[in-house]
N, C-alpha and C positions, 0 to 999 in steps of 0.2 A: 733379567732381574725379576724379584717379583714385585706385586703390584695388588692390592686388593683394590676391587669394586665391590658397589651396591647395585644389586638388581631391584632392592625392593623385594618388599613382603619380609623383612625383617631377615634377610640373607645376607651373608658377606663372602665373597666370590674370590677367594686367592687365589692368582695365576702365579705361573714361574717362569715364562716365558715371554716376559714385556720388554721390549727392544730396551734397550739402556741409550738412555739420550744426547744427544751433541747439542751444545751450544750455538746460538747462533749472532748475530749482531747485536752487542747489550746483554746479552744472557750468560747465565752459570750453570754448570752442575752442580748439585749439594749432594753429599754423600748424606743420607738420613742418619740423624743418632736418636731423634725424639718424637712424636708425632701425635697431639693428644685430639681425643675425641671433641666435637662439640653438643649442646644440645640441640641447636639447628639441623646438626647432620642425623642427629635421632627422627628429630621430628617433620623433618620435607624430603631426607630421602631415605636413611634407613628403612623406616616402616612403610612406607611407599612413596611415589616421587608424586608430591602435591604442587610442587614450585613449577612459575612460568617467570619469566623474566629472568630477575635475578637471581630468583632460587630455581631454574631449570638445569638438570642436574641432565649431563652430557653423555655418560656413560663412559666416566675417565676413571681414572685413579682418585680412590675419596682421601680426605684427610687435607686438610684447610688451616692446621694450626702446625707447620712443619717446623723444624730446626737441625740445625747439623753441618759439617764440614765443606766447605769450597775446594773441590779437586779441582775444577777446569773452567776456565772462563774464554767468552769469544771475544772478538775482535768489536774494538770499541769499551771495549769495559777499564775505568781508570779509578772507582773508590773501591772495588771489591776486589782481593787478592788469593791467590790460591791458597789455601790454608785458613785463612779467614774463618773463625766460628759465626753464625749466622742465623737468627730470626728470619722469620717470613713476614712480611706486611701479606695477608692473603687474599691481594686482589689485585689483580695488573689491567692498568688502564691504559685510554689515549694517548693519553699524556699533554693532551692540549684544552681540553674544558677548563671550565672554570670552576670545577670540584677537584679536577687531577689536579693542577696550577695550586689550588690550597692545598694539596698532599691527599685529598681523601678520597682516595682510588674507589673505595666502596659505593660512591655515589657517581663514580663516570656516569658520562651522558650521551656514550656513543654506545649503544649495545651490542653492535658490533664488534667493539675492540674491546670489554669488559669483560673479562673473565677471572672466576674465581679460583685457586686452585682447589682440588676436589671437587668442583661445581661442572667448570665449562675448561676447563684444564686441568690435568694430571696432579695429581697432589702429594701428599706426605705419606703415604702408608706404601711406601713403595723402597728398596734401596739407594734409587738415585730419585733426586727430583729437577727437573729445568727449571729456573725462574728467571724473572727479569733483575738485572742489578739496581734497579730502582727498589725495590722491592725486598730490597737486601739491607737487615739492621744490624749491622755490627753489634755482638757479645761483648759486653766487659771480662775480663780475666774470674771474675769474680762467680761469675753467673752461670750455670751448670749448661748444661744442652737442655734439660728437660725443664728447668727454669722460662728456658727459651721459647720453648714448645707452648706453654703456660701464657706466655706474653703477650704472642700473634694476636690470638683472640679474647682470652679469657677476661686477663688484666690489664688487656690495653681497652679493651671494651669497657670495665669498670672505671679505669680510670680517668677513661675520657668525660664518663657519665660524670663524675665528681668535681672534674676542669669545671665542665657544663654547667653543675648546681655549685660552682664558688665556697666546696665546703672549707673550713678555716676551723680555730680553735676556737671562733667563738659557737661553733654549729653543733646540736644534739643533731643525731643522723639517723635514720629510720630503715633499714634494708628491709625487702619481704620479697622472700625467697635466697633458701639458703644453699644454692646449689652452687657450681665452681664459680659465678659471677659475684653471685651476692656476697660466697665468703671473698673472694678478692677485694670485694666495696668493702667491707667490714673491716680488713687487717689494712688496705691504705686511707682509709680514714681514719683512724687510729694515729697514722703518720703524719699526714695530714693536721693531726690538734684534737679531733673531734672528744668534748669530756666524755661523752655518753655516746654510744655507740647500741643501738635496741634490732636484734632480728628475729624476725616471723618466719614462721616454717609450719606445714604441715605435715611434716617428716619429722619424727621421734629420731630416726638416725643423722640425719643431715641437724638438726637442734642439738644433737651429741657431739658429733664432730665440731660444729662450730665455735661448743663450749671449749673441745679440745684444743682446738686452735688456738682461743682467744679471740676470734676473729669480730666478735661484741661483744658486750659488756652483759646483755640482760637478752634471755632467749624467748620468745614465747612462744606458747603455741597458737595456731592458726586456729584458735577458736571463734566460739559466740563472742565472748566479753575480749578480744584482742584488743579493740580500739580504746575500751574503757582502761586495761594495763596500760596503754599506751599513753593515755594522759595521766594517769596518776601518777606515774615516773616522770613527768613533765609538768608538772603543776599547774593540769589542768587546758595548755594552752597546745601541745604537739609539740611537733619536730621542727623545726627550720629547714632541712634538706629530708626528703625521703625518695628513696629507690627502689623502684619495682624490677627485681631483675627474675621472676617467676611466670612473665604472659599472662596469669591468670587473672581472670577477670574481676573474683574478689579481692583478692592480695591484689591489685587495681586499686577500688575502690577504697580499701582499709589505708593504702599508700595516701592516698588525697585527703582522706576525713582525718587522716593524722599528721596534715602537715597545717603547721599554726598561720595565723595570718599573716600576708606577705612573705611567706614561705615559698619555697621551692620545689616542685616534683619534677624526679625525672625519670621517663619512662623508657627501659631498659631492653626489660622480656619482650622475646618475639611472640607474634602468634596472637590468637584468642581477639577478646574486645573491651571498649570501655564502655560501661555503661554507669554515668552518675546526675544526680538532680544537680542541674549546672551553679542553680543560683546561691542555693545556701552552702555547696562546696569550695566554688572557684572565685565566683562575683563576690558575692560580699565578704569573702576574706580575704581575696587580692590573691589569689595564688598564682604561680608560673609555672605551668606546665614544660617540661623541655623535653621532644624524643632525640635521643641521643644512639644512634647506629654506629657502634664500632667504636674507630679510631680512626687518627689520621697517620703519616709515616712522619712526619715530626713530632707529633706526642710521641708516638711511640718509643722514638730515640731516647726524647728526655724522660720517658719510664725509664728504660733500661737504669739509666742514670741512676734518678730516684731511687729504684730496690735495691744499688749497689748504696748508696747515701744513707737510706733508714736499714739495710744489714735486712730485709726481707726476701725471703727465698719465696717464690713461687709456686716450687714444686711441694712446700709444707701442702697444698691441698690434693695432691696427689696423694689417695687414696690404695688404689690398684694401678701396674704396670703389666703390659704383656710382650711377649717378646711377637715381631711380627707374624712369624708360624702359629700361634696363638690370635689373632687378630675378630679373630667370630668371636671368640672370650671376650673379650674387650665389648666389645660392642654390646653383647648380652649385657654385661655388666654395667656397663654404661646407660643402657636402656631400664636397668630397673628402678632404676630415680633414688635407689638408697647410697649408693657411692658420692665419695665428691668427683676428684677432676682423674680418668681414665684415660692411661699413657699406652702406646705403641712404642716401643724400643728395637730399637736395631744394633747388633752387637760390630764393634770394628773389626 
């Protein structure tokens, strides 16, 4: 079958010759239909492998947000069926910690047994993928394969951040960074209640698209005067919930000075640093900091749910698709930070 890897130094390495894989106790095949990019996989192994631990990149098959068809299942496996359409939760753990036991693989505590796909295990840009049936989210009838694709990471990550910050209808919401996370925060808090919905970007394209979407209500730019629009659309006082789904360390700081007091921040974006005057941002207005990694595999499910309940397709921020023989496209593109959310597809 084929199979892309990352070398690093901004290469993408299509083989065609990758053994096709057998199931084993608990595990599946998935025949790939979807497989979308991340910006983690830009930034720790794409452009070169920076990650140790968790982000130590094995030299497997990349692609971390897979989805697609159940051909063949092993011995032991009794919720997942052949035929089965299927998300990834992408990260297979222990299964006996007390992060697996809460569902949230991403924080196993055995590193030995923790492995991500496209990290420290084969992943999605491949035609078949192995996974653990733990790890397998049943599709609504409803919900596309690339809907699905979308899920794994993108908008199960957003939407955990928002479980997280308790947003409701009574909450203005604050995004900064409009890239495939932020706009996922932006169209489920909308569902969610939220009246006002404000996202920052320092992307003129990624601020276009988000208008297009809908994905918030009021776009800014990531200027000098951001924070000042930011209150004056709030009367003065911020945001209730605000989300940093960008790493960067202003849109950081813009995130906190704009959330009101007894507010909520929650910090998203991998990478980069905080750097803030603790007292007059966090003390004395009472704020709640919350970092929020991922998802868990029971949110997850009840996402699924949700997007089929508020009628929200996923794949709306799917920008660009590539077919897998195309897959260095993809990633180029993906890398230039003007797209939203970049799909690998693989034809039946």
């Amino acid at each position: 079958m084929r199979g892309a890897y990352l070398p690093g130094g901004s290469v993408v390495d299509l083989r065609r010759d990758v053994p096709d894989p057998a199931p084993g106790h608990g595990q599946v095949v998935v025949r790939m239909r979807a497989s979308t990019i991340c910006g983690s996989d830009l930034r720790a192994i794409y452009r070169e492998h920076l990650g140790t631990g968790a982000e130590a990149y094995q030299g497997v098959v990349a692609g971390h947000e897979p989805c697609g068809e159940v051909v063949e299942t092993g011995p032991g496996c009794h919720r997942v069926r052949v035929g089965d359409r299927v998300a990834l939760y992408h990260i297979s753990g222990c299964g006996q910690c007390d992060e697996c036991r809460r569902g949230y693989l991403i924080g196993c505590l055995d590193p030995a047994r923790r492995a991500a796909y496209g990290w420290q295990r084969d992943g999605g840009h491949a035609d078949f993928l192995l996974a653990e049936e733990s790890t397998c989210v049943v599709l609504p009838d409803e919900l596309s394969y690339l809907d699905g694709a979308c899920v794994a990471c993108g908008f199960g990550t957003a939407y955990e951040a928002l479980c997280r910050g308790e947003v409701s209808g009574r909450d203005v919401v604050l995004v900064t960074g409009l890239g495939p996370v932020g706009l996922a925060a932006g169209l489920m808090a909308g569902r969610m209640g939220s009246p006002l919905r404000i996202g920052v970007d320092v992307s003129a394209d990624r601020r276009a698209l988000a208008q297009r979407l809908e994905a918030v209500d009021v776009v800014i730019d990531a200027g000098s005067d951001a924070l000042e629009q930011v209150l004056d659309l709030t009367d003065g006082r911020g945001c209730h919930v605000t989300l940093d789904a960008s790493g960067a360390t202003a849109a950081r700081e813009l995130a906190l000075r704009s959330t009101r007091h007894w507010g909520r921040a929650v910090m998203v974006g991998e990478g980069g640093r905080l750097e803030i005057d603790v007292s007059p941002v966090l003390i004395h207005p009472q704020v709640t900091i919350i970092g929020s990694w991922v998802t868990s595999t029971w949110r997850m499910a009840l996402l699924v749910d949700d997007l089929v309940r508020w009628r929200l397709h996923p794949e709306v921020t799917v920008t660009d698709a590539f077919d897998l023989d195309d897959v260095e496209q993809a990633y180029q593109v993906a890398d230039s930070g003007r797209s939203g959310k970049v799909a690998v597809t693989m034809s039946p």
